[in-house]
C-alpha positions as CSV (number, residue, x, y, z in Angstrom):
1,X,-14.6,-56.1,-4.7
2,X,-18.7,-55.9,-3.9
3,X,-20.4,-53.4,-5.7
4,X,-23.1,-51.7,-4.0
5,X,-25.4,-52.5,-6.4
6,X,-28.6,-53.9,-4.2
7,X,-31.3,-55.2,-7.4
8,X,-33.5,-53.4,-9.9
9,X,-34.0,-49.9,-10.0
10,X,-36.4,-50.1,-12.8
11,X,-37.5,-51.7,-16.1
12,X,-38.4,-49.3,-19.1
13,X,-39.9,-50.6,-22.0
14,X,-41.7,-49.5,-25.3
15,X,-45.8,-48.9,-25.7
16,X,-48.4,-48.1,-28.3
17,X,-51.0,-46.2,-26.1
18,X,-50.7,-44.2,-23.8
19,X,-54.2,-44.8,-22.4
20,X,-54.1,-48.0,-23.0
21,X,-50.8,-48.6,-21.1
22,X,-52.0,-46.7,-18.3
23,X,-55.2,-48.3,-17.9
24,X,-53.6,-52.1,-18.1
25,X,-50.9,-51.4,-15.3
26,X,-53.0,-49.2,-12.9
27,X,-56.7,-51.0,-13.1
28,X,-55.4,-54.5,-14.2
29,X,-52.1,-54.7,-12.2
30,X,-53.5,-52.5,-9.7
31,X,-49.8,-50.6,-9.7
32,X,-49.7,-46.9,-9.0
33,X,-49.1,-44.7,-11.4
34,X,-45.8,-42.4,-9.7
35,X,-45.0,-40.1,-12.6
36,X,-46.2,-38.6,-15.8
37,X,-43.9,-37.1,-17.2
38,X,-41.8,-37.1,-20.8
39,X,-39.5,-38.6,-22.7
40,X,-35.9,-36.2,-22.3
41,X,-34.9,-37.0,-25.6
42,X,-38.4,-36.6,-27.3
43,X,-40.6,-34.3,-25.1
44,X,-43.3,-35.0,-27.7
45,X,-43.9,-38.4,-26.0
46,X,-45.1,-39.4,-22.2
47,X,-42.7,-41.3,-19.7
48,X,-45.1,-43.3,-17.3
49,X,-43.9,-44.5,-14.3
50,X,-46.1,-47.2,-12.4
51,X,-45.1,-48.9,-9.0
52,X,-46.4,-49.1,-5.2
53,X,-47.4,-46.2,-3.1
54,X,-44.1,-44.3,-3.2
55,X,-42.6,-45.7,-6.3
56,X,-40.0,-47.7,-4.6
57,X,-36.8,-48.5,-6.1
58,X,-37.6,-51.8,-7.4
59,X,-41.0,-51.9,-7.6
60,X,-40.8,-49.1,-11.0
61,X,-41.9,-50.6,-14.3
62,X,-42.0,-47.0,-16.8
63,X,-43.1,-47.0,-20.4
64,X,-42.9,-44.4,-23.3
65,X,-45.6,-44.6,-25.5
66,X,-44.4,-43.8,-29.1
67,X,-47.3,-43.1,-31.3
68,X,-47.1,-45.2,-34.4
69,X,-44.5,-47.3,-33.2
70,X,-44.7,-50.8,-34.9
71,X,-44.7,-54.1,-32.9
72,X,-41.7,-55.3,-31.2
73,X,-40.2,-58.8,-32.4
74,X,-38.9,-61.1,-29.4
75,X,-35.8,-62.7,-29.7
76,X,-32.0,-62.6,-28.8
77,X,-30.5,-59.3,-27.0
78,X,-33.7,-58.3,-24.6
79,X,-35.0,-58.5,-21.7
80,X,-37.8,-61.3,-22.5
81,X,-39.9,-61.2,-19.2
82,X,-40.4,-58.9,-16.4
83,X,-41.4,-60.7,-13.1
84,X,-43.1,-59.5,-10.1
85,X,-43.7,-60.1,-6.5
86,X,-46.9,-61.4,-5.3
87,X,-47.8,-63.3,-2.0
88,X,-48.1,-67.2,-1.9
89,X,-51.2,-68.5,-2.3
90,X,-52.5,-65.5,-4.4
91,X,-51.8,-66.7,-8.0
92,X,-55.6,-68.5,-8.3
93,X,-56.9,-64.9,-7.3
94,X,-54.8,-63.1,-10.5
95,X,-55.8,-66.0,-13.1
96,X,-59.4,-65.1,-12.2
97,X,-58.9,-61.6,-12.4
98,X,-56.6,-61.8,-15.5
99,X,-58.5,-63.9,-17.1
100,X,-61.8,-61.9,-16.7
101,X,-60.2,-59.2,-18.1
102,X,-59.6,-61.0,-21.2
103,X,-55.3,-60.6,-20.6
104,X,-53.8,-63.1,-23.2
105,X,-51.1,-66.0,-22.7
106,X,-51.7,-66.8,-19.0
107,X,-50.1,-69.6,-18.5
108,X,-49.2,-71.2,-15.1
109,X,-45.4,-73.0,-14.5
110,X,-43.2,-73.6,-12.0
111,X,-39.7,-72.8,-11.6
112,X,-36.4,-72.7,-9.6
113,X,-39.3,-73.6,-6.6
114,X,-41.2,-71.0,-7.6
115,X,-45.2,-70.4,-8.9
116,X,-45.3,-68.6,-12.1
117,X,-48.2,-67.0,-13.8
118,X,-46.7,-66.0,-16.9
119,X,-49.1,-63.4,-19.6
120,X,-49.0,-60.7,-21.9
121,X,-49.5,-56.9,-21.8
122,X,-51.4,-54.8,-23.8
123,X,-48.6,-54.8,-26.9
124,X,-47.7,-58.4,-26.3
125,X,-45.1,-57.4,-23.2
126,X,-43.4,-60.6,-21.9
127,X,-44.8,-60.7,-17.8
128,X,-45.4,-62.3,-15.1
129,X,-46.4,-62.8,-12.0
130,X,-44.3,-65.0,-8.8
131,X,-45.0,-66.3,-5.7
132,X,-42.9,-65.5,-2.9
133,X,-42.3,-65.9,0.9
134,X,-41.6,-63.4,3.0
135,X,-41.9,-60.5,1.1
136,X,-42.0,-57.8,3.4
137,X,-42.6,-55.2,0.6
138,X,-46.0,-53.6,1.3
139,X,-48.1,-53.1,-2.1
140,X,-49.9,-50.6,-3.6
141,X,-53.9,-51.0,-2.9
142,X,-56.0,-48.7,-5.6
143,X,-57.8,-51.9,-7.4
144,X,-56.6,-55.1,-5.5
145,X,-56.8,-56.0,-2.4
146,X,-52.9,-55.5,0.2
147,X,-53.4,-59.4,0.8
148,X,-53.1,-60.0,-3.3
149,X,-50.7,-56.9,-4.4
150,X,-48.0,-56.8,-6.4
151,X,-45.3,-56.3,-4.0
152,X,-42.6,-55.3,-6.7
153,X,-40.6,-56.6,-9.1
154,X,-39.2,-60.6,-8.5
155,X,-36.5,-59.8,-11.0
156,X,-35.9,-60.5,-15.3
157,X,-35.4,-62.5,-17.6
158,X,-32.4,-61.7,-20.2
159,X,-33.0,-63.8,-23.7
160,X,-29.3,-64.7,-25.1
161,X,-27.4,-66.3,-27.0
162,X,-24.9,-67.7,-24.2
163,X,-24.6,-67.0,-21.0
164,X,-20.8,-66.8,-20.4
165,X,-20.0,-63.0,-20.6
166,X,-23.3,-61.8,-19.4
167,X,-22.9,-63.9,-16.6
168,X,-19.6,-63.4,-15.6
169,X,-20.8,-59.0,-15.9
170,X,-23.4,-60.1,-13.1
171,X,-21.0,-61.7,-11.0
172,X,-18.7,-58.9,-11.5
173,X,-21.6,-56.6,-10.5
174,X,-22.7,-58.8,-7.1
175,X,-25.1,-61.6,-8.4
176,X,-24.5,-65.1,-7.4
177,X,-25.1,-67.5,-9.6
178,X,-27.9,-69.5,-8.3
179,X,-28.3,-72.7,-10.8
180,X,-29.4,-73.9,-13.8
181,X,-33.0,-75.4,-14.4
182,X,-34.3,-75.9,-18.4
183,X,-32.2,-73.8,-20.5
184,X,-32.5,-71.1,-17.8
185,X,-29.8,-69.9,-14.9
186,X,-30.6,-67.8,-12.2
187,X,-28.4,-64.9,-10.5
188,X,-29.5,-63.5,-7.6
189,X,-27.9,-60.5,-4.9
190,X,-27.7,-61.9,-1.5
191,X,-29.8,-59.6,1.2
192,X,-30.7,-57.4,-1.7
193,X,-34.5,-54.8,-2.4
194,X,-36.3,-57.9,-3.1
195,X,-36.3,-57.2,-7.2
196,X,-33.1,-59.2,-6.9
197,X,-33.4,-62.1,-9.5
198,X,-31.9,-62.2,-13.1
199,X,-32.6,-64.8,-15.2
200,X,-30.6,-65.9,-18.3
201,X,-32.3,-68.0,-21.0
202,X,-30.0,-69.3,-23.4
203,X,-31.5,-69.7,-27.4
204,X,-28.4,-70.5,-29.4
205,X,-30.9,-70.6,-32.6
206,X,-33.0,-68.1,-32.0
207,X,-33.1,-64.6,-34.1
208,X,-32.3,-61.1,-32.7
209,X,-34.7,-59.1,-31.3
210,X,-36.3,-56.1,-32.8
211,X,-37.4,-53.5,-30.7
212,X,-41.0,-51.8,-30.6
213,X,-44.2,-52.4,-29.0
214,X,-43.7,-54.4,-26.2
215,X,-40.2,-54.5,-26.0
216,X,-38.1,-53.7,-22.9
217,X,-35.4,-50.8,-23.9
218,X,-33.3,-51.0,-21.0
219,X,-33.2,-52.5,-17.5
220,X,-31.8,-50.7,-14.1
221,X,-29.6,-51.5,-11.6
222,X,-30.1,-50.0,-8.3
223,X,-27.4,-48.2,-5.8
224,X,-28.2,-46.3,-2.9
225,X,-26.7,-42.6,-4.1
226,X,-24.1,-40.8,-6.3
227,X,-21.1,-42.0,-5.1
228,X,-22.3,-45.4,-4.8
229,X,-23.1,-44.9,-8.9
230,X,-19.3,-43.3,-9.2
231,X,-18.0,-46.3,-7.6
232,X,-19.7,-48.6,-9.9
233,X,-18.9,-46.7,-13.3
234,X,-15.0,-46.8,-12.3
235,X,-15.4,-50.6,-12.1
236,X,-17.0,-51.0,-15.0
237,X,-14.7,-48.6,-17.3
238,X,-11.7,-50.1,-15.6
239,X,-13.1,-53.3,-16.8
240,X,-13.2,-52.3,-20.2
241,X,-17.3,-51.0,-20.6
242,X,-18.4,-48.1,-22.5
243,X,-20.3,-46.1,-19.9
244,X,-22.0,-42.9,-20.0
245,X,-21.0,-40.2,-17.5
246,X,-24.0,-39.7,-14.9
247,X,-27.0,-38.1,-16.3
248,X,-29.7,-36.7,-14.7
249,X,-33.2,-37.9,-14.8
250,X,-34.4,-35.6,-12.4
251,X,-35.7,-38.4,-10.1
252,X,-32.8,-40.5,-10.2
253,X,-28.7,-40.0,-11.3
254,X,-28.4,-42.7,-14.5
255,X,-25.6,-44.4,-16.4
256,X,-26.0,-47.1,-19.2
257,X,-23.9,-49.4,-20.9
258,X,-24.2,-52.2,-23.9
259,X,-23.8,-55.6,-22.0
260,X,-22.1,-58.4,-24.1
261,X,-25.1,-59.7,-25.0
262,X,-26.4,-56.6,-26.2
263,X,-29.0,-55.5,-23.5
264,X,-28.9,-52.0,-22.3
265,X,-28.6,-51.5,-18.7
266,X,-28.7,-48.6,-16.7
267,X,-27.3,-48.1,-13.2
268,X,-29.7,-45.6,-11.3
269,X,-29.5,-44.1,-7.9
270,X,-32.5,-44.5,-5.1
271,X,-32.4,-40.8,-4.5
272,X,-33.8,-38.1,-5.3
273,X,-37.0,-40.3,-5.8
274,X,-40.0,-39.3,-7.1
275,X,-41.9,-36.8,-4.3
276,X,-38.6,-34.2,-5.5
277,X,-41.4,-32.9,-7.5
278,X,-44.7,-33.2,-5.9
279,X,-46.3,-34.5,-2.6
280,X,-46.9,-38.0,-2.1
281,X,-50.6,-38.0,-2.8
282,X,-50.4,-36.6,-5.6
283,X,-48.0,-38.7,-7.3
284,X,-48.7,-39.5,-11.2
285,X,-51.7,-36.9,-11.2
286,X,-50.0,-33.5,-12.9
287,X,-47.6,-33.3,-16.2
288,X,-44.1,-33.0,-14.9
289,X,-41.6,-31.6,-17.3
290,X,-38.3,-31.8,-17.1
291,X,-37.0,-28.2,-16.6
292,X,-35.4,-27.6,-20.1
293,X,-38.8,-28.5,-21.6
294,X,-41.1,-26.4,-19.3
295,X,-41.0,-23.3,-21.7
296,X,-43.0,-25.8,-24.3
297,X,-45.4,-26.6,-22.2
298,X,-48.3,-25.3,-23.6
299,X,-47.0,-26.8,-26.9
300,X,-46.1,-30.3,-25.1
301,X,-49.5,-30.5,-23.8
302,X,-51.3,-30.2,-26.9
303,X,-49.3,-32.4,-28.4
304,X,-49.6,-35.5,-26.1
305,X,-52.6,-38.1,-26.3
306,X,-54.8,-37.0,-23.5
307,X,-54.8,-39.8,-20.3
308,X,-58.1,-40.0,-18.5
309,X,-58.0,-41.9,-14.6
């Protein structure tokens, strides 16, 4: 059986400041912001969505900002790094600029053939940025240059204790497993969105993770529609997963299920996508709410930390 699964959808993780989130991944990263909108579950709190121009399945890195929230502790169960696509020959061009804007923990390394420039966001967020050929992804231009834009996502890194049941879910769910370099393996979907690498770092003695500031919350799995997303719960549940019936997210169709190692990952569809709501160039500029929460707007709004561009 293939799944249709074709990479990342997204990554979501966990922030302390809304401002200050925004500000690092639009002016730093140069990344769009897509979306502002809130938190289903807790209205109370943004959802930011940043990626390229259209917000690209696969390019999408969102964040809720929970005020107060205490600092995330990295360990075992998480996604540890998020990696993204830049063109070769660019990383000297993003150490300058990272490093003039005082970003902490760059740190250059090499791996599976691959330039690394590994640092930390604003709450300590496990990043990076890879060099890759070919990427025909075409990259969002407000602060950095097209030649130099992040393209999208290159893929994740998984922190766990083994790799044998999480790695036989990503075969199960189209990766091939790619080798083995340091402690790490790499899984990767032939002909897939580009965001198509998942890494495994195995840390037999290494703590648990405990999620806050910084941490990823769940990773997402990309399919082209609904039914592709049908198709890929059956599999799963006839496999023996947990997994939620579709739920909608207004600009995608999600499901989520505990992996073996404890990660939460999401299986989201491509469409609607996120001009369901507004035009194009406007993307990321208004408070969107989803509908059940629009009669607390007023309430919403004067609630949430203000954002300035």
């Amino acid at each position: 059986m293939t799944l249709p699964i074709h990479g990342l959808h997204h990554v979501t993780a966990i922030a302390s400041s809304a401002q200050g989130n925004s500000d690092f991944f639009t002016r730093t990263l140069g990344l769009r912001r897509v979306k502002k909108t809130v938190n289903f579950d807790d209205p109370g709190t943004y959802h930011l969505y940043y990626g390229d121009g259209q917000g690209t399945p696969g390019s999408v890195m969102t964040y809720f900002p929970f005020r107060h929230v205490g600092q995330g502790r990295p360990g075992l169960g998480e996604v540890g790094e998020t990696a993204f696509s830049v063109p070769q020959g660019t990383l000297g061009f993003w150490k300058e600029r990272l490093a003039a804007q005082n970003v902490q923990g760059l740190v250059e390394t090499e791996a599976f053939g691959e330039k690394r420039l590994r640092f930390l966001g604003p709450d300590g967020d496990g990043l990076a940025l890879t060099e890759v050929a070919q990427d025909a992804r075409t990259g969002w231009t407000g602060t950095v240059p097209e030649a130099q834009a992040v393209r999208g996502f290159r893929g994740a890194t998984l922190r766990l204790r083994d790799e044998g049941a999480t790695g036989e879910l990503l075969r199960f769910m189209g990766y091939d497993r790619l080798g083995t370099e340091n402690g790490v393996t790499r899984y990767g979907i032939p002909n897939g969105n580009g965001a198509d690498i998942i890494d495994i770092e195995t840390l037999p003695g290494a703590e648990h993770a405990e999620q806050g500031a910084g941490s990823v919350h769940h990773i997402a799995f990309a399919v082209p529609d609904r039914a592709a997303q049908l198709e890929v719960r059956k599999a799963l549940v006839d496999t023996g997963y947990q997994v939620t019936p579709p739920i909608d997210r207004d600009y995608f169709w999600a499901i989520y299920f505990r992996t073996p190692g404890g990660v939460l990952f999401e299986v989201a569809t491509d469409e609607p996508g996120f001009t369901r709501d507004e035009p194009a160039d406007r993307l990321g500029q208004d408070l969107k709410l989803p509908t059940q929460h629009e009669r607390l707007r007023d309430r919403i709004e004067a609630h949430l930390e203000p954002i300035t561009d």
